[in-house]
Jmol script that loads the backbone (N, CA, C; Angstrom):
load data "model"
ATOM      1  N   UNK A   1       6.747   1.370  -5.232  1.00  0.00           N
ATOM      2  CA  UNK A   1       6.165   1.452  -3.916  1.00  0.00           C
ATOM      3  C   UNK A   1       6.678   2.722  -3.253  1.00  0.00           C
ATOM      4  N   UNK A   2       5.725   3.438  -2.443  1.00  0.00           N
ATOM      5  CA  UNK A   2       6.184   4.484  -2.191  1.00  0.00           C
ATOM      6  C   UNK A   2       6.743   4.579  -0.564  1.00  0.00           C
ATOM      7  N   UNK A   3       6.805   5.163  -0.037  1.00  0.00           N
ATOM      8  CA  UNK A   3       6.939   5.546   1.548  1.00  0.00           C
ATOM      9  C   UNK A   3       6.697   6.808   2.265  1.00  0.00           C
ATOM     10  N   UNK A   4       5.864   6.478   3.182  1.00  0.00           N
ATOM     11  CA  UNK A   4       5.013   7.325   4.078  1.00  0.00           C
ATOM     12  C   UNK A   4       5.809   7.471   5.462  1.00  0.00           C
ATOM     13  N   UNK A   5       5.784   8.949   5.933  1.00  0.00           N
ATOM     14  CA  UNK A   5       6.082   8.743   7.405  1.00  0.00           C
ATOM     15  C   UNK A   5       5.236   9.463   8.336  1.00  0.00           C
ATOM     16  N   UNK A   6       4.938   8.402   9.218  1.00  0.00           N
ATOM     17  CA  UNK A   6       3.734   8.473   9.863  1.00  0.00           C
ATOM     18  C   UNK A   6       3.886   9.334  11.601  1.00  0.00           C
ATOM     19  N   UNK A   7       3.058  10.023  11.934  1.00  0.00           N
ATOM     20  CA  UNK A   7       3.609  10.234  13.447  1.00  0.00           C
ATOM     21  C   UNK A   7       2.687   9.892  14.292  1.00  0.00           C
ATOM     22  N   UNK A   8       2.722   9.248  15.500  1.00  0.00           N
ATOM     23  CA  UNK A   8       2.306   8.879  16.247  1.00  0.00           C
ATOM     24  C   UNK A   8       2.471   8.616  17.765  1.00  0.00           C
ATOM     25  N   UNK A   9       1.668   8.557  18.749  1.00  0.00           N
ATOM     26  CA  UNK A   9       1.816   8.713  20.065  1.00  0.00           C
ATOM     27  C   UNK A   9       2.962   7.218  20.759  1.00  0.00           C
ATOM     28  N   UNK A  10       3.604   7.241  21.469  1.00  0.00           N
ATOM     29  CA  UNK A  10       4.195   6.748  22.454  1.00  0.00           C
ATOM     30  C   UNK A  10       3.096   5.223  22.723  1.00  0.00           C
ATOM     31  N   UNK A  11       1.976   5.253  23.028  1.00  0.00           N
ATOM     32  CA  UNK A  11       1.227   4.284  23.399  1.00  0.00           C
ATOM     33  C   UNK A  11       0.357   3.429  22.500  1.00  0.00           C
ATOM     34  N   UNK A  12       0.602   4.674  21.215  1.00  0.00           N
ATOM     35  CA  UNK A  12       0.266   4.022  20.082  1.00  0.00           C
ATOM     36  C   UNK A  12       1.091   3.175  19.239  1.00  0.00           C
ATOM     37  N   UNK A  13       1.925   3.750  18.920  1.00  0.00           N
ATOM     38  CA  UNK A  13       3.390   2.866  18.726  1.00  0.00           C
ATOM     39  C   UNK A  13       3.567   1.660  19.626  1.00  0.00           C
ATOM     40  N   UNK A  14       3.474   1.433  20.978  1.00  0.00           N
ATOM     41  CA  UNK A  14       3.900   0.596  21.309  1.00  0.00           C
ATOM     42  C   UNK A  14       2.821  -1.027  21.071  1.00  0.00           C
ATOM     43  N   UNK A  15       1.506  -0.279  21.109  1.00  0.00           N
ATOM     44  CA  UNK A  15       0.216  -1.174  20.731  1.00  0.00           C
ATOM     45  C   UNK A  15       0.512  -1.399  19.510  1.00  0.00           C
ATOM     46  N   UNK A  16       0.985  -0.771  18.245  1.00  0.00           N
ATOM     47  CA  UNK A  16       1.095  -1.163  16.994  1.00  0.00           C
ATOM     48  C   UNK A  16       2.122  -2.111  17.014  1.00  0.00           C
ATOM     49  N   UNK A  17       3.630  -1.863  17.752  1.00  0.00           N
ATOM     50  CA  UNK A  17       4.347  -3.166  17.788  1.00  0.00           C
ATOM     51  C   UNK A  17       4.089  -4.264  18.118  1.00  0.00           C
ATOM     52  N   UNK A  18       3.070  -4.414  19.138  1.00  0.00           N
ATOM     53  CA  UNK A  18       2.641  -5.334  19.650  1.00  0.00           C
ATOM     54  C   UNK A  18       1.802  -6.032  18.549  1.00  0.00           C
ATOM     55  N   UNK A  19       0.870  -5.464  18.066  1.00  0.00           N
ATOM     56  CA  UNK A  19      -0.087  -6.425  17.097  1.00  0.00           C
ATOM     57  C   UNK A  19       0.305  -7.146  16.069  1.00  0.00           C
ATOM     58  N   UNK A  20       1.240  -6.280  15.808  1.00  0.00           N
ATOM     59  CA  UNK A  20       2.619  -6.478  14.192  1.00  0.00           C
ATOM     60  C   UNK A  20       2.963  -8.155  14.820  1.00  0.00           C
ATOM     61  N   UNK A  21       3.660  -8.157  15.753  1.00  0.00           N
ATOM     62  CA  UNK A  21       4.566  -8.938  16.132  1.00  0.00           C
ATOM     63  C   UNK A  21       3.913 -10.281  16.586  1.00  0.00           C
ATOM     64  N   UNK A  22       2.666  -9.983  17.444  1.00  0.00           N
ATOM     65  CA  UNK A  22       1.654 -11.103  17.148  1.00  0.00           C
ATOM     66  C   UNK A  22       1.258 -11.641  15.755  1.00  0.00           C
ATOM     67  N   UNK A  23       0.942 -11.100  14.956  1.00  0.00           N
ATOM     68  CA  UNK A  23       0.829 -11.520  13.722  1.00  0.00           C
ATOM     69  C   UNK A  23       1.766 -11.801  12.609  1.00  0.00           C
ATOM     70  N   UNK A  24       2.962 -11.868  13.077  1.00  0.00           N
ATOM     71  CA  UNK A  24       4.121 -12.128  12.848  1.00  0.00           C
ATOM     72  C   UNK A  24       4.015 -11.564  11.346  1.00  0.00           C
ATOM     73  N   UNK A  25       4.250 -10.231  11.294  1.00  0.00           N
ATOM     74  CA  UNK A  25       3.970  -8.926  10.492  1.00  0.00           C
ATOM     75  C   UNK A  25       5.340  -7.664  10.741  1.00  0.00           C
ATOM     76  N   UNK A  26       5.790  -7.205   9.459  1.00  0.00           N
ATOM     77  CA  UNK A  26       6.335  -6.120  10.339  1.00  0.00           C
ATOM     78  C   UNK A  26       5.422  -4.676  10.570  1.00  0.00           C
ATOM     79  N   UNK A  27       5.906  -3.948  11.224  1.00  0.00           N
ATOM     80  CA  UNK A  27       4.966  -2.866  11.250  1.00  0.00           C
ATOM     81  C   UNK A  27       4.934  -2.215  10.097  1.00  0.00           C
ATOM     82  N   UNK A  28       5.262  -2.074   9.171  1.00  0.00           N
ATOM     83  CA  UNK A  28       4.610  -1.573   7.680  1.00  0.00           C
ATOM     84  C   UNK A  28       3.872  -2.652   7.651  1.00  0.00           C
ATOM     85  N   UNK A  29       3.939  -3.924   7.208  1.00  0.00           N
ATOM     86  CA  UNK A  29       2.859  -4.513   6.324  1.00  0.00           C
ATOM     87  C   UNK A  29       1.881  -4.594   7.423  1.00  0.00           C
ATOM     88  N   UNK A  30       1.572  -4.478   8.838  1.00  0.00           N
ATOM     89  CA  UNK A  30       0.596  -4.595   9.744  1.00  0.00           C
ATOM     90  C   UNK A  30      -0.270  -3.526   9.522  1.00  0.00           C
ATOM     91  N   UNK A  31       0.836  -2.374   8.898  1.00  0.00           N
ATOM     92  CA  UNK A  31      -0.241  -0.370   9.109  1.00  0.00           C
ATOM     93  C   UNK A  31      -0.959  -0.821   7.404  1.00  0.00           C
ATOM     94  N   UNK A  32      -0.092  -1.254   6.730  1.00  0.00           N
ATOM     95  CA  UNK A  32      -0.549  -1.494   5.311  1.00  0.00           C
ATOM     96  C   UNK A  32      -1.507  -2.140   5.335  1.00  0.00           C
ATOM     97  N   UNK A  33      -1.719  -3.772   5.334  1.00  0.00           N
ATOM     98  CA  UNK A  33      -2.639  -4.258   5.836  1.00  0.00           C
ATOM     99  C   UNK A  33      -4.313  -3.876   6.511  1.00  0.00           C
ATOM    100  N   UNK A  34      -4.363  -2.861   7.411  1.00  0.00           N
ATOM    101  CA  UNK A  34      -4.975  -2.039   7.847  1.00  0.00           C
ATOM    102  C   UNK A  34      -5.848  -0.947   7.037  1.00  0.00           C
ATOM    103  N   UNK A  35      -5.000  -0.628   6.344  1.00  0.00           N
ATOM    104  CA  UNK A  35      -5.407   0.320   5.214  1.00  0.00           C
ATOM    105  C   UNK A  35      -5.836  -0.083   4.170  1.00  0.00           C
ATOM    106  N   UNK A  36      -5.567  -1.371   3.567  1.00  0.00           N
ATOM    107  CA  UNK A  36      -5.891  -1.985   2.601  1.00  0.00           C
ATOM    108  C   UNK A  36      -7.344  -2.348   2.690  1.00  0.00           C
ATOM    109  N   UNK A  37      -7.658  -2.667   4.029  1.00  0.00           N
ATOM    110  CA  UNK A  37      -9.231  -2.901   4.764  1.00  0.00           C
ATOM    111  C   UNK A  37     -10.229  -1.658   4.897  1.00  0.00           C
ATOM    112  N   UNK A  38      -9.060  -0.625   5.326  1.00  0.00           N
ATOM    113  CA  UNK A  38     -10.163   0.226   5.720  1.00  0.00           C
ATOM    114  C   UNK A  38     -10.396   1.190   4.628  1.00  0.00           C
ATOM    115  N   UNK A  39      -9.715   0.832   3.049  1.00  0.00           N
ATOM    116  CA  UNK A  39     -10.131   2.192   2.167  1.00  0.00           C
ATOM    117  C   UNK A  39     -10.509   0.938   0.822  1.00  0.00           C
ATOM    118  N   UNK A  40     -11.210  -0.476   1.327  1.00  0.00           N
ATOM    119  CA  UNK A  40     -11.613  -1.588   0.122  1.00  0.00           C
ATOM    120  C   UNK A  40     -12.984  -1.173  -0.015  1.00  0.00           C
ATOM    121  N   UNK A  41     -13.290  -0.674  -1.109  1.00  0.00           N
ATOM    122  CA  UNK A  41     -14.556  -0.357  -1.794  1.00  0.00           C
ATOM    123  C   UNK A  41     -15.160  -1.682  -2.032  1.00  0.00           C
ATOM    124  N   UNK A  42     -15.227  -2.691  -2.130  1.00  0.00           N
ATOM    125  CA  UNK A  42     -15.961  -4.125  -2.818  1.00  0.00           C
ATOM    126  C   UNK A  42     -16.056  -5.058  -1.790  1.00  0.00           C
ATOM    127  N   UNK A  43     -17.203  -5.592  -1.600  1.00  0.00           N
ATOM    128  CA  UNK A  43     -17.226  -6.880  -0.813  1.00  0.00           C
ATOM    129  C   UNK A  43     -16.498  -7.849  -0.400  1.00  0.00           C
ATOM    130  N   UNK A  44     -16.017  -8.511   0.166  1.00  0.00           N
ATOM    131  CA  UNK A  44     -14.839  -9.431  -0.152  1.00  0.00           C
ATOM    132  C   UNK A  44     -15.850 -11.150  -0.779  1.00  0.00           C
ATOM    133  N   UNK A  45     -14.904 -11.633  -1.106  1.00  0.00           N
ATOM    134  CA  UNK A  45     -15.756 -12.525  -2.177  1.00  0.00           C
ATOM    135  C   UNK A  45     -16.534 -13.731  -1.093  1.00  0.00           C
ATOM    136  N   UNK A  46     -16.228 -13.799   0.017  1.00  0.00           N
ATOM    137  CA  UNK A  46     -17.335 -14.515   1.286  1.00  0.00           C
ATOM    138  C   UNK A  46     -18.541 -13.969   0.846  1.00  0.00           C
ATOM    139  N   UNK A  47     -18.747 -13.048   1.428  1.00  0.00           N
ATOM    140  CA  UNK A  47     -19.778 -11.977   1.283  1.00  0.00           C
ATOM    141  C   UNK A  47     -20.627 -12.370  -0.074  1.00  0.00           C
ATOM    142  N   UNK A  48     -20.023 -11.750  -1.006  1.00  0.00           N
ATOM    143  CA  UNK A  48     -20.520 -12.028  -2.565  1.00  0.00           C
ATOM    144  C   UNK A  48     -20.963 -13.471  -2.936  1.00  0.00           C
ATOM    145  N   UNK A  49     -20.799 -14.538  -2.121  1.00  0.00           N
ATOM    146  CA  UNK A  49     -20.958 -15.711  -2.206  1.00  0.00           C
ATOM    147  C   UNK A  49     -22.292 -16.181  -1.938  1.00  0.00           C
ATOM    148  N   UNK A  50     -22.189 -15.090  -0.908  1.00  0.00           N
ATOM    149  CA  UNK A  50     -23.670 -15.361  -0.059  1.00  0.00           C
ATOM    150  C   UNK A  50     -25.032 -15.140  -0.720  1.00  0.00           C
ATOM    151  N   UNK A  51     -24.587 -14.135  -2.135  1.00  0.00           N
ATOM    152  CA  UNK A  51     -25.498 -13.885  -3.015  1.00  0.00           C
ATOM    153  C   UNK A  51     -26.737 -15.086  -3.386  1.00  0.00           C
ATOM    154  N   UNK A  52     -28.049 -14.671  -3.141  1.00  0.00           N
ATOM    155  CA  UNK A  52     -29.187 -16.040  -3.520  1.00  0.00           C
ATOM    156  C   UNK A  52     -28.815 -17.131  -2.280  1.00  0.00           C
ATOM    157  N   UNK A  53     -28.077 -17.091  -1.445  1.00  0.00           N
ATOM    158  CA  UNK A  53     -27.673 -18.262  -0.424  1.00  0.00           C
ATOM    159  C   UNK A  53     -29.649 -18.547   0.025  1.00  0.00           C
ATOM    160  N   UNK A  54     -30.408 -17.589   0.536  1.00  0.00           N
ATOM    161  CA  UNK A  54     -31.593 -17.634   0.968  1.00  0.00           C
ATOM    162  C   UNK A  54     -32.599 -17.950   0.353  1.00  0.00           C
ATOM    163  N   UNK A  55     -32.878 -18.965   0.021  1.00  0.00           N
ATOM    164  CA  UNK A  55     -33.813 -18.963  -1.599  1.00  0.00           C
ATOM    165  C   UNK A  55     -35.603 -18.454  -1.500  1.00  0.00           C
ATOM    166  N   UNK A  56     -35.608 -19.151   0.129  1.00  0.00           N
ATOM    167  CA  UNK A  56     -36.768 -18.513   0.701  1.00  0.00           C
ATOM    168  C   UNK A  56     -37.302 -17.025   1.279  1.00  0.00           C
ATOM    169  N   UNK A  57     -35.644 -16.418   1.083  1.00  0.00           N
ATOM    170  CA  UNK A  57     -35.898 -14.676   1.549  1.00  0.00           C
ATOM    171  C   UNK A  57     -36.854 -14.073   0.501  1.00  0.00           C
ATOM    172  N   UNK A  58     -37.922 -13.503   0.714  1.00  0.00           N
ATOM    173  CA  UNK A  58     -38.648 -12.866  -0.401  1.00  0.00           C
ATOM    174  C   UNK A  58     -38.203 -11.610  -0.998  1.00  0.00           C
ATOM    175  N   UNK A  59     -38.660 -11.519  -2.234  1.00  0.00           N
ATOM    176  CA  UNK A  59     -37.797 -10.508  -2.884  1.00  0.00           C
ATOM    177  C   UNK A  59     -38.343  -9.192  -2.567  1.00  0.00           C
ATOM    178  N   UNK A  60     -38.216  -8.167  -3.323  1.00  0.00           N
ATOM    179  CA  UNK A  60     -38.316  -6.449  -2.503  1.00  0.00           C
ATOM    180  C   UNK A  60     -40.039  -6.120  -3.373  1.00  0.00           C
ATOM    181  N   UNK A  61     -40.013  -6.693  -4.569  1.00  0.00           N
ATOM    182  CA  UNK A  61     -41.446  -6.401  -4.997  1.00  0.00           C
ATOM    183  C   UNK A  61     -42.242  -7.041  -3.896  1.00  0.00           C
ATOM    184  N   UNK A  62     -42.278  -8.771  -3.392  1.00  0.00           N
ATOM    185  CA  UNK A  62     -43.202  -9.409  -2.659  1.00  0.00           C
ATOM    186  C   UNK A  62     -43.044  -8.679  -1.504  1.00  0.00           C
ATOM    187  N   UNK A  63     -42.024  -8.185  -0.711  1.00  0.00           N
ATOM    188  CA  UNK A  63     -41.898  -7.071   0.435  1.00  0.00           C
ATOM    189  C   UNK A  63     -43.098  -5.656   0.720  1.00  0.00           C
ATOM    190  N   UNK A  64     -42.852  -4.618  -1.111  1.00  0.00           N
ATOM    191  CA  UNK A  64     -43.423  -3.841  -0.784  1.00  0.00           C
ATOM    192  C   UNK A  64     -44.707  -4.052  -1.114  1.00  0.00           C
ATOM    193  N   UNK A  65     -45.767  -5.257  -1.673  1.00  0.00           N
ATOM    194  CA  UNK A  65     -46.511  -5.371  -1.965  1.00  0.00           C
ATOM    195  C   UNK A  65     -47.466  -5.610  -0.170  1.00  0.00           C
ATOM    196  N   UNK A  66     -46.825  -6.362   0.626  1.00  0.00           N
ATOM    197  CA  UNK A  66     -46.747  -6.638   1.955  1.00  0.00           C
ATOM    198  C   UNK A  66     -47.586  -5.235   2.591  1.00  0.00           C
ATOM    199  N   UNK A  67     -48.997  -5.303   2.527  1.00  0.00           N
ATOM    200  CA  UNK A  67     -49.690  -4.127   3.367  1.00  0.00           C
ATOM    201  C   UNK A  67     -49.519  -4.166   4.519  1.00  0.00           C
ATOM    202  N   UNK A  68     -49.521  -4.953   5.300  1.00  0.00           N
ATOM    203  CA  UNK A  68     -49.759  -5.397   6.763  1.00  0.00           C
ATOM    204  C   UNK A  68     -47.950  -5.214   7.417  1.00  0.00           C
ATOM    205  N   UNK A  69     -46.866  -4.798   6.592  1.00  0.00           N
ATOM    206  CA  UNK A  69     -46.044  -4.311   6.886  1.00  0.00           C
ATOM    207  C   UNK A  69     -45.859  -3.297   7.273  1.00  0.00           C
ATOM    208  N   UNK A  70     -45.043  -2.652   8.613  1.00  0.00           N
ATOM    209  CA  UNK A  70     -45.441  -1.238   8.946  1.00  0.00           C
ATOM    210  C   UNK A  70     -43.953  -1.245   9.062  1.00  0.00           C
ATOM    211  N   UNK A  71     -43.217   0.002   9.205  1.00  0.00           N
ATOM    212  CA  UNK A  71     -41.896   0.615   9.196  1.00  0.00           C
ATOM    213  C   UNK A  71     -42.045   1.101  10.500  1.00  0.00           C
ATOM    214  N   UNK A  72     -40.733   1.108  10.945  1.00  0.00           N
ATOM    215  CA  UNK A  72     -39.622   1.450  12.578  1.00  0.00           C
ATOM    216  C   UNK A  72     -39.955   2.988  12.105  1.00  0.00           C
ATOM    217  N   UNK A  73     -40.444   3.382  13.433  1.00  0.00           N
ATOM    218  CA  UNK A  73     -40.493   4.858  13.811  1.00  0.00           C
ATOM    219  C   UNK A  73     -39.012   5.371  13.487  1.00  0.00           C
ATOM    220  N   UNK A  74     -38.402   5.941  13.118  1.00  0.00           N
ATOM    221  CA  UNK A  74     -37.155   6.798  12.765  1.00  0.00           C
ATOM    222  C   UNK A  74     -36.459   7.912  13.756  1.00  0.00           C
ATOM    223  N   UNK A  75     -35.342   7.123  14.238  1.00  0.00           N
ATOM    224  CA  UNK A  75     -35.017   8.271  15.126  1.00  0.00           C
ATOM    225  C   UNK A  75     -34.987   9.764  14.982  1.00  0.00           C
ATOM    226  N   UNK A  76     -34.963  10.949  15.479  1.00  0.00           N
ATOM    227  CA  UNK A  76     -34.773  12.341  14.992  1.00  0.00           C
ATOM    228  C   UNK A  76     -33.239  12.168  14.995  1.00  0.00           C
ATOM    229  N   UNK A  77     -32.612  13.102  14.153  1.00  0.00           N
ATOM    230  CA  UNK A  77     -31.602  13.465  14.482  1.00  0.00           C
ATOM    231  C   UNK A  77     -30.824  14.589  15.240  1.00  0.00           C
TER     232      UNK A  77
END
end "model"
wireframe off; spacefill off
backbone 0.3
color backbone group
């Protein structure tokens, strides 16, 4: 395991202690934690569960076959 040192603001630090400590976390595994979420490439397995949950959602062939379907104007960018 390695170790990182992180820098950060006064108000940020003190909000990070705070959340840690609510979650009865220390502040590594709270920043870890965090990161573990925000760089997870894969669904989490809820999600993946949900797979076929809709049996009545129609599939993407019966969709684009759907003439009388029209598409959302597209914002400009």
């Amino acid at each position: 395991m390695s170790q990182v040192t992180i820098y950060m603001n006064e108000s940020i630090e003190k909000k990070v202690k705070e959340l840690a400590k609510s979650m009865n976390m220390s502040i590594s595994k709270y920043i870890t934690t965090l990161l573990e979420e925000k760089t997870n490439t894969e669904w989490s397995s809820e999600v993946q569960n949900l797979c076929g949950a809709w049996s009545d959602f129609p599939s993407l062939s019966t969709l684009r076959e759907n003439e009388s379907a029209t598409d959302v104007p597209r914002e400009s960018l």
